[in-house]
C-alpha positions in Angstrom: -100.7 -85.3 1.9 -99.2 -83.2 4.9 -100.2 -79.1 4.7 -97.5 -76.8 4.6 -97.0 -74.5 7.9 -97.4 -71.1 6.2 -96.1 -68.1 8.8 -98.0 -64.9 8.6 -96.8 -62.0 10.4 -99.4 -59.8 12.3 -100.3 -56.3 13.3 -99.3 -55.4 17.1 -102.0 -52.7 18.3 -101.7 -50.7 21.7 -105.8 -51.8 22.2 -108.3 -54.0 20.4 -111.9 -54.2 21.5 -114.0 -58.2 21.6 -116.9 -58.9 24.0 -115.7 -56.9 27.7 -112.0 -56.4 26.7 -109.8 -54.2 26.2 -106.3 -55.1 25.5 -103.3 -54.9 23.9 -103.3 -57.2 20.9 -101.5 -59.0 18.3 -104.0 -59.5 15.4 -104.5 -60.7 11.7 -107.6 -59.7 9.3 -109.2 -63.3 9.1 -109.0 -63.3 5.3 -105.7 -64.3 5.6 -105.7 -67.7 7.4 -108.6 -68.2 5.3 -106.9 -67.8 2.1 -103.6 -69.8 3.4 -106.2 -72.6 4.4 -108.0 -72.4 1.4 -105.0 -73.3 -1.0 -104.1 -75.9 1.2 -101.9 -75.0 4.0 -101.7 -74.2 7.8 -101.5 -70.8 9.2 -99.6 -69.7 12.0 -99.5 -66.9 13.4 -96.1 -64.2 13.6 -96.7 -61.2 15.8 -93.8 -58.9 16.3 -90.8 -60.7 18.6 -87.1 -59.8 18.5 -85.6 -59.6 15.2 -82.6 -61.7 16.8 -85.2 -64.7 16.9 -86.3 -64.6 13.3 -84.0 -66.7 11.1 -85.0 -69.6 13.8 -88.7 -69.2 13.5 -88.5 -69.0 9.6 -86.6 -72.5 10.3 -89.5 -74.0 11.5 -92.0 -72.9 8.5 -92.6 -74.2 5.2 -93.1 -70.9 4.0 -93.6 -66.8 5.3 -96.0 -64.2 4.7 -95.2 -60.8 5.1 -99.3 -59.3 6.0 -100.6 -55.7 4.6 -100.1 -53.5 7.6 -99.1 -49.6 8.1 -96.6 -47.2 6.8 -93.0 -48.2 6.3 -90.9 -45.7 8.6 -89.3 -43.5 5.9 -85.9 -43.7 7.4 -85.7 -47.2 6.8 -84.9 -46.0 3.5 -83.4 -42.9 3.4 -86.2 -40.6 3.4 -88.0 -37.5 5.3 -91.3 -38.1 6.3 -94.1 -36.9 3.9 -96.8 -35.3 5.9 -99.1 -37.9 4.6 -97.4 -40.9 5.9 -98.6 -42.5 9.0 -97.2 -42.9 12.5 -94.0 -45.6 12.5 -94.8 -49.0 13.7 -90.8 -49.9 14.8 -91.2 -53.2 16.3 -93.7 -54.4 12.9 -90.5 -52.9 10.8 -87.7 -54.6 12.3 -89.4 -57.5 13.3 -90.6 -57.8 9.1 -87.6 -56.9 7.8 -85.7 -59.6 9.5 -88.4 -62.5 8.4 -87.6 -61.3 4.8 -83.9 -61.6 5.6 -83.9 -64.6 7.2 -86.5 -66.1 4.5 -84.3 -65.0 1.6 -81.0 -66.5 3.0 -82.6 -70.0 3.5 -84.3 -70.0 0.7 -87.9 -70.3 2.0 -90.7 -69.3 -0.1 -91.9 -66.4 0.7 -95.2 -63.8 -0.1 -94.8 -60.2 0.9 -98.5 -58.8 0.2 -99.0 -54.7 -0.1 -96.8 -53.5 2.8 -95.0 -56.8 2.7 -93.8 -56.4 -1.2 -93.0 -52.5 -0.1 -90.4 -54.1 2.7 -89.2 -56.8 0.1 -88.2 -53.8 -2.2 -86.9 -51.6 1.0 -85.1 -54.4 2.1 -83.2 -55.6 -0.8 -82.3 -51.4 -0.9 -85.1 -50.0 -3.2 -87.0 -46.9 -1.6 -91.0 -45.9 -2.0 -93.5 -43.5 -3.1 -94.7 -41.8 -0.2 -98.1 -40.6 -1.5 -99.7 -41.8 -4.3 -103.7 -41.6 -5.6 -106.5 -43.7 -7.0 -105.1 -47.2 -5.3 -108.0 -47.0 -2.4 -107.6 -44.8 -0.2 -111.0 -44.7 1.6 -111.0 -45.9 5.3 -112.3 -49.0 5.9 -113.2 -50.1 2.5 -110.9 -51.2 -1.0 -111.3 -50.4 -4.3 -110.4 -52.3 -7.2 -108.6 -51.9 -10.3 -106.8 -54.3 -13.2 -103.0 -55.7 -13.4 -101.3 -57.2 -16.3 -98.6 -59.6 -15.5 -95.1 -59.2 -17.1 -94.6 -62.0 -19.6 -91.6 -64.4 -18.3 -92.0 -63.9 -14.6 -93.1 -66.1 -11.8 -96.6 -63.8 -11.2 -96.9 -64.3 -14.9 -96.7 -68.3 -14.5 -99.2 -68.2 -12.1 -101.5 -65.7 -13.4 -100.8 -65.1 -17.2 -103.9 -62.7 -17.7 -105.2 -59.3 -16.5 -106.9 -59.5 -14.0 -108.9 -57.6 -11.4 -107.5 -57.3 -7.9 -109.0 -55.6 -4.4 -106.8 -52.8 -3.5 -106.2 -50.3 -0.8 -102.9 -48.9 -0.4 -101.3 -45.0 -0.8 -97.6 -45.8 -1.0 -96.1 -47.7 -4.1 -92.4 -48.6 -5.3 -90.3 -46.0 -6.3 -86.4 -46.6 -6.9 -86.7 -50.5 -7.6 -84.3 -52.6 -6.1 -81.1 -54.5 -7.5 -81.8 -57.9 -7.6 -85.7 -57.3 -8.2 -87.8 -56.8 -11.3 -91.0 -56.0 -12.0 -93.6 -58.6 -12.6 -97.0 -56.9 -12.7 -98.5 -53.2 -13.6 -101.3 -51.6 -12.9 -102.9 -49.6 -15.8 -101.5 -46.3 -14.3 -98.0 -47.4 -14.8 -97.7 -48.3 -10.9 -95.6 -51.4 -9.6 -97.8 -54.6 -8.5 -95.9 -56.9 -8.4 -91.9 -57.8 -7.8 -89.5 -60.5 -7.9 -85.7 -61.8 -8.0 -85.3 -63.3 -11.3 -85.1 -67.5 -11.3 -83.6 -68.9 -8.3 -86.0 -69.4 -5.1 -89.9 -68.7 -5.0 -90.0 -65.0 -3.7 -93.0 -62.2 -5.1 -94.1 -59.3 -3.6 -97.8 -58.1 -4.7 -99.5 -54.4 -4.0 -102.4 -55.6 -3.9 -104.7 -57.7 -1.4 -105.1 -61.3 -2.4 -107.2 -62.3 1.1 -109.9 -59.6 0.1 -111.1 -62.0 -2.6 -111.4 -65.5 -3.8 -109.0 -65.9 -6.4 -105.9 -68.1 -4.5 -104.2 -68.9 -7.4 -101.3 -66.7 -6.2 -101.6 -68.2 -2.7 -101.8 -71.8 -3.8 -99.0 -71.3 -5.9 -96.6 -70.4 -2.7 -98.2 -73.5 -0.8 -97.3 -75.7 -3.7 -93.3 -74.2 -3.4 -93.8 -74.6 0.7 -94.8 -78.6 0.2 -91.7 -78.6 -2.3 -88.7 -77.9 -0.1 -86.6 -79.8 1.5 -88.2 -79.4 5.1 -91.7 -80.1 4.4 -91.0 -83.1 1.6 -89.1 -84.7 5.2 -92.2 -84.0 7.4 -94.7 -86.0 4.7 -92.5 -88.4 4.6 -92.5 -89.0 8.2 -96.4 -89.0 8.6 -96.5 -85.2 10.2 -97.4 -82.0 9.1 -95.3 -79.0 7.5 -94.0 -78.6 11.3 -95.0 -81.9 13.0 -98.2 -81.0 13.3 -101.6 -83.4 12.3 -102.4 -83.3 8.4 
C-alpha cells in the first residue's frame, strides 16, 4: 500500500544552533514527522515560501498540516495587540494562511494543530483570545489537561471519549467562525477543537498531538489523504502519495 505525502509546515528562525553552526533555519519539532510516519504516511517538509506558490504545492500533497508555532499577528484579524502577545512572524502567517486556503478550495485534507486550528478559525473570519491561563504556559515544557469531544462531529468519530491531551498554548478561539463548529472542549469551557460540518476532512485541534502517542487523530487524516482522488491514482500506479517509493 503506497503512504500518503503529508505536508507540514515549519517554523522559520533568524538562527538555530547544531554541532559548529549557526544559521538561519527552517525547522520542525521531530515529534511531528514522527507522528505523520507513525500513522502511516510521509512527511515533507513546508517552510515559509511565497503565498503565490501555495495552492501548487498543496497540489502535490495528499494531505497538509498546519504545525504549532508563534503568535497570530493580531491584525490579521482585526485586533490591537495585547501586551502579552508575542512578536509577529509575517512570512509563517501569510505563507499558513494561504496552505489553508488553498487546502480548503481543493478539498485536501487538512490538520491545523494549536496555532494551526487558531489560523483555520482566523481564516475562515473568526478572531482569538489574546491571553488566556492554565493551558501551559511554562517555557519549554506542556501541561496537560482533559477534552470531551462533541457528539456528531468528525473529532468525535475519531475519538468518542475524554481524553487527556499535552498542551501548551496562551491564545484560544474567541468569535468562532461561520462555516465552523465546535467539536471538542476543554473542562474550562475553552475551544479544542473545530470543524466545517460534513463535506471534506478539515479539524483544527488546541492541543499537541506529536507530544504524545496517541495517533488516532493523525491516522485518521492519513486514512482521508490515501482516500482522495490523487493518492488512490498514485497506488494504482505503483508510486507513492507523490511518486515517491512506498
Amino acid at each position: 500500500m503506497s503512504r500518503p505525502l503529508i505536508g507540514v509546515s515549519t517554523y522559520l528562525e533568524p538562527v538555530a544552533r547544531w554541532g559548529h553552526w549557526r544559521l538561519p533555519t527552517a525547522l520542525l519539532p521531530a515529534g511531528y514527522p514522527r507522528l505523520v510516519q507513525a500513522s502511516g504516511g510521509l512527511a515533507a517538509m513546508l517552510p515559509p515560501d511565497d503565498p503565490s506558490v501555495a495552492a501548487s504545492v498543496v497540489e502535490r500533497l495528499d494531505a497538509v498540516v498546519i504545525a504549532g508555532g508563534p503568535d497570530v499577528d493580531p491584525a490579521r484579524y482585526g485586533a490591537p495587540r495585547d501586551r502579552r502577545t508575542g512578536p509577529p512572524a509575517q512570512e509563517r502567517d501569510a505563507w499558513e494562511l494561504a496552505l489553508i486556503e488553498a487546502a480548503l478550495e481543493s478539498g485536501t485534507p487538512l490538520l491545523g494543530i494549536c496555532r494551526g486550528m487558531q489560523l483555520l478559525n482566523i481564516a475562515l473570519g473568526g478572531t482569538l483570545v489574546q491571553h488566556i491561563g492554565g493551558h501551559g504556559e511554562r517555557d519549554g515544557a506542556f501541561d496537560e489537561h482533559a477534552v470531551r469531544p462533541v457528539p456528531g462531529t468528525l473529532y468525535a468519530e475519531i475519538v468518542d471519549t475524554v481524553t487527556q491531551v499535552p498542551t501548551h498554548h496562551h491564545q484560544a478561539v474567541d468569535r468562532l467562525a461561520r462555516g465552523l463548529v465546535v467539536s471538542a472542549y476543554a473542562e474550562d469551557g475553552t475551544v479544542e477543537a473545530v470543524e466545517p460540518p460534513g463535506g471534506d476532512w478539515v479539524l483544527g485541534v488546541q492541543w499537541h498531538p506529536e507530544m504524545a502517542s496517541d495517533t488516532r487523530v493523525m491516522t485518521a487524516l492519513v486514512t482521508a489523504a490515501a482516500r482522495t482522488p490523487r493518492a488512490m491514482a498514485a497506488g494504482s500506479s505503483g508510486r507513492g502519495g507523490a511518486g515517491l517509493p512506498s
